[in-house]
C-alpha atoms as one frame of an Amber mdcrd trajectory, in Angstrom:
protein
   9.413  -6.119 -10.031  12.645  -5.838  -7.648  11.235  -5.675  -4.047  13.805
  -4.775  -1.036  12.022  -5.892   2.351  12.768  -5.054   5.829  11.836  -7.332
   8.704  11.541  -4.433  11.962  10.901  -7.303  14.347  12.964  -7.626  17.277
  12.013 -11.638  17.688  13.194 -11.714  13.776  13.501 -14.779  12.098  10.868
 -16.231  14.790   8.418 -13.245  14.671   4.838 -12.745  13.850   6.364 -10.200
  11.388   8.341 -12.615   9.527   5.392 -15.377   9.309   2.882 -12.787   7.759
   6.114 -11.675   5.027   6.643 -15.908   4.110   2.929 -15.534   3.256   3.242
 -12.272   1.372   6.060 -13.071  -0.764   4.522 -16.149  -1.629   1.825 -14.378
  -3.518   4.475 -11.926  -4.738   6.903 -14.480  -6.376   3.995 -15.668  -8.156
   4.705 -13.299 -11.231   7.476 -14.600 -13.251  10.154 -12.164 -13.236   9.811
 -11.027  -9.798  12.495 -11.168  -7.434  12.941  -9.668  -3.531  15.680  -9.313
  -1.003  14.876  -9.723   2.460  16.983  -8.259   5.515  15.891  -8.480   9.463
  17.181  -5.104  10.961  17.605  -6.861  14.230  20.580  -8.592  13.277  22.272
  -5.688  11.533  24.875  -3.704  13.327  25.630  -1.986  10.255  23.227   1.375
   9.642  25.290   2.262   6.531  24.217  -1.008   4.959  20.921  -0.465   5.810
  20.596   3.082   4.167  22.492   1.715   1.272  20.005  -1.071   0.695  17.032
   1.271   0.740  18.762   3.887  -1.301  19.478   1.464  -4.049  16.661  -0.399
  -4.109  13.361   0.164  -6.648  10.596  -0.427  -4.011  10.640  -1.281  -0.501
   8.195  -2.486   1.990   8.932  -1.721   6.110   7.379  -4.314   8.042   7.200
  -4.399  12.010   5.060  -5.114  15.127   3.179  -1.943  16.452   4.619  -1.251
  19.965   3.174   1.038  22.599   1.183   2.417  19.764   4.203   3.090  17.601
   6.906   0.956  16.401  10.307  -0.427  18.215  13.089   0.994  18.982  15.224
  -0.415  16.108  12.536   0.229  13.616  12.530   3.933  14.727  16.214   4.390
  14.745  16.423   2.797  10.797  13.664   5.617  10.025  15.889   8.430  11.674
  18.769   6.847  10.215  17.044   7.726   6.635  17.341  11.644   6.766  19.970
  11.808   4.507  17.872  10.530   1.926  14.806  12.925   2.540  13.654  15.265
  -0.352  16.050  13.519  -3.003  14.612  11.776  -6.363  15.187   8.274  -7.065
  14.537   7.238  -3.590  12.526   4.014  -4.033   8.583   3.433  -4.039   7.720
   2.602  -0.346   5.292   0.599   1.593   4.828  -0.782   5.059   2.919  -3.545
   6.912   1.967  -3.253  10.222   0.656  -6.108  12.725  -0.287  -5.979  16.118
  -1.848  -7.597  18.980  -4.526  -5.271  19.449  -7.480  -7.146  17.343  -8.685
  -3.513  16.610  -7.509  -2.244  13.197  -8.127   1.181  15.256  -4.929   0.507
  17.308  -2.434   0.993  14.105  -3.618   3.873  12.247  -2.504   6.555  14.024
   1.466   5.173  13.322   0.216   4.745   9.511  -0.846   8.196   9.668   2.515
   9.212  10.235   4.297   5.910   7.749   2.223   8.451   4.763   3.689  11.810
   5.756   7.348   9.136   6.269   7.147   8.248   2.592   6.245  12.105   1.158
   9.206  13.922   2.873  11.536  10.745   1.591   9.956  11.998  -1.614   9.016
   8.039  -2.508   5.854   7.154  -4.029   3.248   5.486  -1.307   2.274   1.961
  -1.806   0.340   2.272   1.061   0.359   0.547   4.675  -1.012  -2.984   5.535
  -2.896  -2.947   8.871  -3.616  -6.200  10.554  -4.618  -6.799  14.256  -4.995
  -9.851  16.367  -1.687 -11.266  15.411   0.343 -11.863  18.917   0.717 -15.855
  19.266  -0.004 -16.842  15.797   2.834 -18.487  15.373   1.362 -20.923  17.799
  -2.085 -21.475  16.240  -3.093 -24.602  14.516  -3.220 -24.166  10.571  -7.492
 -23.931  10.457  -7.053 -20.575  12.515  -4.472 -18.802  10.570  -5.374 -20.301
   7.148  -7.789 -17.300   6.205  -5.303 -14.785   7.535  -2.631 -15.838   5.603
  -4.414 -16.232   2.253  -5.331 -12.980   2.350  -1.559 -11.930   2.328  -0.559
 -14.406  -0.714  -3.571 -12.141  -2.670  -1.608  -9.082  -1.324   1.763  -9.842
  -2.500  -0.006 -11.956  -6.069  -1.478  -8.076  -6.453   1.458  -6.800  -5.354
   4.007  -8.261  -7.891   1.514  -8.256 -10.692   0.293  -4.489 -10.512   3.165
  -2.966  -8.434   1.145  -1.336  -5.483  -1.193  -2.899  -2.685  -5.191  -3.327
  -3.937  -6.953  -1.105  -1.876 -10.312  -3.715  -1.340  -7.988  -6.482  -0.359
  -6.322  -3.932   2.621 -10.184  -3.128   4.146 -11.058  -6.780   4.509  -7.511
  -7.978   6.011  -7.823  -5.352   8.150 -11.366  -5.701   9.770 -12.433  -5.363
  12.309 -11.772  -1.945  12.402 -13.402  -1.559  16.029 -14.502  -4.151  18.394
 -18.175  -5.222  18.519 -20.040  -4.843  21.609 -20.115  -8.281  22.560 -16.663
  -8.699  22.416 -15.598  -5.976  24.718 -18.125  -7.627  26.834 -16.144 -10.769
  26.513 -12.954  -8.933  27.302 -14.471  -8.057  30.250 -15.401 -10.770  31.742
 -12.221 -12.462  30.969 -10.049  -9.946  32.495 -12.379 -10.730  35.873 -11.767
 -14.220  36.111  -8.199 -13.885  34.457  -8.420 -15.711  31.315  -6.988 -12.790
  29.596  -3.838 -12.671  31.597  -3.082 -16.366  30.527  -1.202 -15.861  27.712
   1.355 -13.228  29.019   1.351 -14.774  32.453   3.211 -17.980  30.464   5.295
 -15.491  28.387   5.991 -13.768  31.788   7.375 -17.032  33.491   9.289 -18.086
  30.485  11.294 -15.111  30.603  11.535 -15.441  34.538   9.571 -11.922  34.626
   6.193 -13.394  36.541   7.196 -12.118  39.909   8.244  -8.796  38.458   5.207
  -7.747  36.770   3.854  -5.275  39.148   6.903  -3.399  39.396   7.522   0.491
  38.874  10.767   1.010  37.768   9.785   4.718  36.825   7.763   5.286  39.694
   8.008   7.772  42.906
């Protein structure tokens, strides 16, 4: 099986996106015969490339980081940059795989809602959408934490490149939990009084010299 991917991460190389993939097409490779080609829109200036490589290719997967609910910016300009291609045969099989920070599955199915009715009017074949929550600063957990996580997407892509599409069963367990429990909202709760929640992006704040500009409006009166 021939697999074209494309990473939709702005961090690229260094994003959660791109950790998850390693995993993935791990399992994939497992299948003798297999073989993939991986590109990171981020660093690609050149949209005719892009379209080429998706046109060409046999099956594709779209990976990215779900932002304000949707996808980024360069994710969404690739997509719009694909209407040439909608409504033709041969386009390739397609797939996607979406991660965010919300641990709520919930978050990310409203954009994989619309990644189905993406894939019917390219007229490609749906491989159907990985959904995973919880992701944001995994690249900075120690490996007992993430272990589970990522063995679940080695089984995805050892499925994948043995049977050609992604096992249903193995997509509702990577993706739970599908809402937050009581007690946990609870616990998000009470963190965000005594601000253990803001932690986290308080540090990303100050490395990015942003901490003194987070209450700022730029859109407002």
């Amino acid at each position: 099986m021939k697999l074209t991917v494309f990473n939709g991460s702005p961090r690229g190389k260094k994003s959660n996106t791109a950790i998850l993939l390693e995993h993935f097409l791990k399992g994939f490779m497992e299948t003798e015969g297999n073989s993939y080609e991986l590109e990171y829109i981020v660093n690609n200036k050149d949209v005719g490339k892009l379209i080429e490589m998706f046109k060409d290719a046999n099956n594709v997967i779209l990976a990215f980081p779900l932002y304000t609910g949707c996808m980024p910016g360069i994710v969404k300009s690739f997509v719009e940059s694909l209407k040439p291609l909608c409504g033709k045969h041969g386009n390739p099989s397609v797939g996607f795989m979406v991660q965010g920070g919300f641990p709520e599955a919930y978050q990310s199915r409203f954009v994989e809602r619309y990644l189905g009715k993406l894939a019917k009017r390219l007229n490609c074949q749906y491989l159907g959408c990985i959904v995973k929550g919880g992701i944001e600063g995994t690249r900075m957990m120690p490996q007992f934490m993430t272990k589970k996580i990522f063995n679940y997407f080695y089984e995805l892509g050892k499925n994948c490149g043995k049977s050609g599409k992604f096992d249903e069963e193995l997509l509702k367990r990577l993706a739970k939990p599908e809402h937050l429990p009581a007690w946990r909202r609870l616990f998000y709760k009470f963190s965000r009084l005594t601000g253990m929640a803001n932690i986290y992006w308080d540090r990303q704040l100050k490395e990015n010299n942003a901490f003194e500009k987070r209450f700022d409006r730029p859109y407002g009166d």
